[in-house]
C-alpha positions as CSV (number, residue, x, y, z in Angstrom):
1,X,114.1,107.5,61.1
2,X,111.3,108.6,63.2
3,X,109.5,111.7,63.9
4,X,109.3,114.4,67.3
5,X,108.8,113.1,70.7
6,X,108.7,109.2,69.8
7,X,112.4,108.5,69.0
8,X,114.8,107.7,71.9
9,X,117.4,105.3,70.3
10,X,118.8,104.4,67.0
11,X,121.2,101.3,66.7
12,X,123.7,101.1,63.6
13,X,124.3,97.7,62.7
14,X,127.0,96.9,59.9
15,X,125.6,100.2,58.3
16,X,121.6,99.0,58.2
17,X,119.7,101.5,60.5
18,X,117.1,100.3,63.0
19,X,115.4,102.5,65.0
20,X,113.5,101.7,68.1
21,X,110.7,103.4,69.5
22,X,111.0,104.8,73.0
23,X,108.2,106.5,74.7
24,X,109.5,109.8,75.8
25,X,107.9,113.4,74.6
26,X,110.4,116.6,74.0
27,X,108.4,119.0,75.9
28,X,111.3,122.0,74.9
29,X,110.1,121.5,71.3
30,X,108.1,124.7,71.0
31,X,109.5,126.8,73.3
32,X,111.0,130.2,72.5
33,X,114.6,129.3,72.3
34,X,113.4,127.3,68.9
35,X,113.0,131.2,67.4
36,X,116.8,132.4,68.4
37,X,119.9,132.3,66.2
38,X,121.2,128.6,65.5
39,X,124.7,129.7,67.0
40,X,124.7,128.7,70.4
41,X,126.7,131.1,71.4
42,X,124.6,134.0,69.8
43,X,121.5,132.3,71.6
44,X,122.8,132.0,74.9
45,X,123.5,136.0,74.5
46,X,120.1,137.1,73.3
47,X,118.8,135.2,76.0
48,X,120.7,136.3,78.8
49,X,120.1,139.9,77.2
50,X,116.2,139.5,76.8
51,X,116.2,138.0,80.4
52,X,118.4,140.9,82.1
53,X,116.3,144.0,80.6
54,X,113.1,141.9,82.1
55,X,114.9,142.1,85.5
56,X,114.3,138.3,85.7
57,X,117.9,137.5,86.3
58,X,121.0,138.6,88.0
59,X,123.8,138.8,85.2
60,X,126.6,138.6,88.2
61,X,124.5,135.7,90.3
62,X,124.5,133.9,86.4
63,X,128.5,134.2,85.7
64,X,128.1,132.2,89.5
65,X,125.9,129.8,88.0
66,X,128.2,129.2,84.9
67,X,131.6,128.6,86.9
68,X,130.2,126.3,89.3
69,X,129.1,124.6,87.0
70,X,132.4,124.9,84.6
71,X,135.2,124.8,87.0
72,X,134.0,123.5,90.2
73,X,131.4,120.2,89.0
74,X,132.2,120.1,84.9
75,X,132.2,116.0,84.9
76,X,133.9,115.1,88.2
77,X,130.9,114.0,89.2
78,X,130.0,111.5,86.3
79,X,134.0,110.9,86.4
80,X,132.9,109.7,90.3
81,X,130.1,107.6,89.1
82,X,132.1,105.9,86.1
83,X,135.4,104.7,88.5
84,X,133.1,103.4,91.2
85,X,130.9,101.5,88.8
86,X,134.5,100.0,87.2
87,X,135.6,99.1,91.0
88,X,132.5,97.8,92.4
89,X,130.0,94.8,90.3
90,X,127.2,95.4,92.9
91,X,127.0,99.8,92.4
92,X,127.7,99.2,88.7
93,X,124.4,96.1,88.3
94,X,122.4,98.6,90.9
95,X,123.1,101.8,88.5
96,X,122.4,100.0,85.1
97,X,119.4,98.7,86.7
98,X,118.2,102.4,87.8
99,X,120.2,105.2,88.2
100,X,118.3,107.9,89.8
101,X,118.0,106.5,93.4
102,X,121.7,105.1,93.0
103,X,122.6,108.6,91.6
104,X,120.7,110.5,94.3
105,X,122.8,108.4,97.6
106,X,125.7,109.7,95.8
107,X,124.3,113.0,95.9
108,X,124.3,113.6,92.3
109,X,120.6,115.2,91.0
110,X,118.8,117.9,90.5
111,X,117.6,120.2,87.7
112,X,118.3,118.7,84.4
113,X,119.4,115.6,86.0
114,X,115.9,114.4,87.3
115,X,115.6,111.1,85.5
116,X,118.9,108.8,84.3
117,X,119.8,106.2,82.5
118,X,123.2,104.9,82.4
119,X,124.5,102.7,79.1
120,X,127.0,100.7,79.1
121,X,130.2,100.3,76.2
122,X,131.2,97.2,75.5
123,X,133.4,94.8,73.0
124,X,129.9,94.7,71.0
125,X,128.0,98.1,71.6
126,X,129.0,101.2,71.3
127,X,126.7,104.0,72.9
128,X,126.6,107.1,71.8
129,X,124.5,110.4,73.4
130,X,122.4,113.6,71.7
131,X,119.9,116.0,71.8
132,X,118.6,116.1,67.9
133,X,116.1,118.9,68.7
134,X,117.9,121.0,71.2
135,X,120.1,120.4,74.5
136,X,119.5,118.4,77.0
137,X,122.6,117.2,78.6
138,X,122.8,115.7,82.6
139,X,124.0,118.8,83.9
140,X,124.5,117.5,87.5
141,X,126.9,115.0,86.5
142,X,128.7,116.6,83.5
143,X,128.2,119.9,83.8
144,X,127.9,122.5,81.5
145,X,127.6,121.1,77.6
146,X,130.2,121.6,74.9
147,X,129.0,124.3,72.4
148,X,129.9,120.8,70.1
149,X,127.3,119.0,71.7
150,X,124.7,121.9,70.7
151,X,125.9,122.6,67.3
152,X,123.2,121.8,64.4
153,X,125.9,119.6,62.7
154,X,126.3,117.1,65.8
155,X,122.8,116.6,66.5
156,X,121.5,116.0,62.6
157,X,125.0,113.8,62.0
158,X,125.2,112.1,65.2
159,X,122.2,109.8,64.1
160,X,122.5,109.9,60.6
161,X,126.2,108.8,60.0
162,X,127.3,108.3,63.5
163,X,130.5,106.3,62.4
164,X,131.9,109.0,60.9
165,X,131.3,111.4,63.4
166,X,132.9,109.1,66.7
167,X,136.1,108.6,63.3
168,X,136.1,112.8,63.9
169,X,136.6,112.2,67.5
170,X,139.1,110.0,66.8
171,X,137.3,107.1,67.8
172,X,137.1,104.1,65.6
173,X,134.7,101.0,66.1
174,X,135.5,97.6,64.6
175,X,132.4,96.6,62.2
176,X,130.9,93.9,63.9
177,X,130.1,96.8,67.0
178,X,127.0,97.9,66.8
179,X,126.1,101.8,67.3
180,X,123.4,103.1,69.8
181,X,122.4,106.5,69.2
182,X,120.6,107.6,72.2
183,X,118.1,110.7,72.0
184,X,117.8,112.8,75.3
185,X,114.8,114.7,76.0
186,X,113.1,116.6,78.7
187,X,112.0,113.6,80.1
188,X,115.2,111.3,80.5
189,X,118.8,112.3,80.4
190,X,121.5,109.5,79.4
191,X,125.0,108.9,80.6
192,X,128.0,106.5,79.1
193,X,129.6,103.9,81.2
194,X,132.8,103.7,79.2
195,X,135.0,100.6,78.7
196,X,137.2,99.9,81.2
197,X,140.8,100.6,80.2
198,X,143.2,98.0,80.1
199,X,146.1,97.4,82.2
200,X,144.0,99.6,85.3
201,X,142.8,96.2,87.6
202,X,145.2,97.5,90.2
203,X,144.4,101.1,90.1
204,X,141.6,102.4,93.0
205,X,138.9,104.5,92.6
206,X,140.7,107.6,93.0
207,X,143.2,107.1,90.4
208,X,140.5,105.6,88.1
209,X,138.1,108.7,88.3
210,X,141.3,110.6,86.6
211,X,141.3,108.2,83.6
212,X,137.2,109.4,83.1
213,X,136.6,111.9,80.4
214,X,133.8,114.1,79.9
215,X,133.5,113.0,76.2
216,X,134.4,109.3,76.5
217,X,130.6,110.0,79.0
218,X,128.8,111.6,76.1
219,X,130.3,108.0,74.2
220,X,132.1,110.7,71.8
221,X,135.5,109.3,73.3
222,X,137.3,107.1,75.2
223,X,138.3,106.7,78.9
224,X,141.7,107.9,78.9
225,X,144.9,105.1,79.1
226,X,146.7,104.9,82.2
């Protein structure tokens, strides 16, 4: 398939993999996180531990840090971005074309969301987002990541037999759609345009933002049905 740093997209055609080339290094590869128990949830503790008896953070100002980013963004944001781009042709050309200054009007960046790029579902592609080496995830449009998302088994079988993993989620592709396996580094973070439900052309922005999942972003799901 590819090696580190090179590999930013494999596409599954009819069960043939082909895997493109994308210039975009990993530049978490070696850092100490690499070292720390495979459970995420084990790693986020020894790090918070190690970090506290350093007196480099603030457990209280981190639980802050977490519910903000759980309960008061999670993927409303990205939800935002998705219904706007289903409602308006111009946004949605603009944001395929390049996010980041159409993300930044909307006042969506920041730390782990410095560069996007936004891919869109359609009748013959089906996009699909991971971090094979760790976690990168755009945190300033969905928030914190699923422990799913970090879990060993997702990021080896998410390229390797992708099919089977989206049939898990309970989403199944019809064979002639191909599958685009994006890989998110460092450098570039990736979002999911979803399909556009059906039976939604008379629905505003508002009430199509609530028809946005977080997972149908990730291209592990689908917008939800009205």
């Amino acid at each position: 398939m590819g090696g580190k740093g090179g590999l930013g997209l494999w596409t599954i055609d009819g069960g043939a993999a082909h895997d493109r080339v994308m210039p975009h290094d990993h530049s978490d590869h070696d850092h100490p996180h690499s070292l720390l128990p495979p459970d995420p949830a084990l790693r986020v503790k020894a790090l918070e531990t190690i970090l506290t008896q350093k007196g480099l953070i603030d457990p209280a100002a981190l639980d802050e840090i977490i519910d903000t980013y759980e309960n008061k963004i999670g993927p409303k944001n990205g939800a935002h971005v998705v219904a706007r781009a289903w409602s308006d042709p111009d946004f949605k050309a603009a944001l395929l074309e390049n996010a980041d200054p159409v993300l930044a009007e909307m006042g969506y960046y920041g730390r782990q969301g410095e560069h996007m790029v936004v891919v869109e579902n359609t009748e013959s592609v089906h996009n699909v987002i991971v971090c094979t080496l760790c976690s990168c995830y755009p945190w300033p449009l969905l928030g914190i990541p699923p422990g799913w998302y970090k879990s060993d088994a997702y990021r080896a079988r998410a390229v390797r037999e992708p099919r089977k993993v989206l049939a898990e989620f309970g989403v199944t592709l019809h064979k002639e759609q191909a599958v685009r396996v994006w890989d998110s580094t460092a450098e570039v973070r990736y979002l999911v345009l979803p399909k556009r439900p059906e039976g939604t052309d008379d629905m505003d922005e508002a009430a199509l933002t609530a028809l946005v999942t977080r997972d149908s972003m990730i291209g592990c799901g689908l917008a939800a049905r009205p």
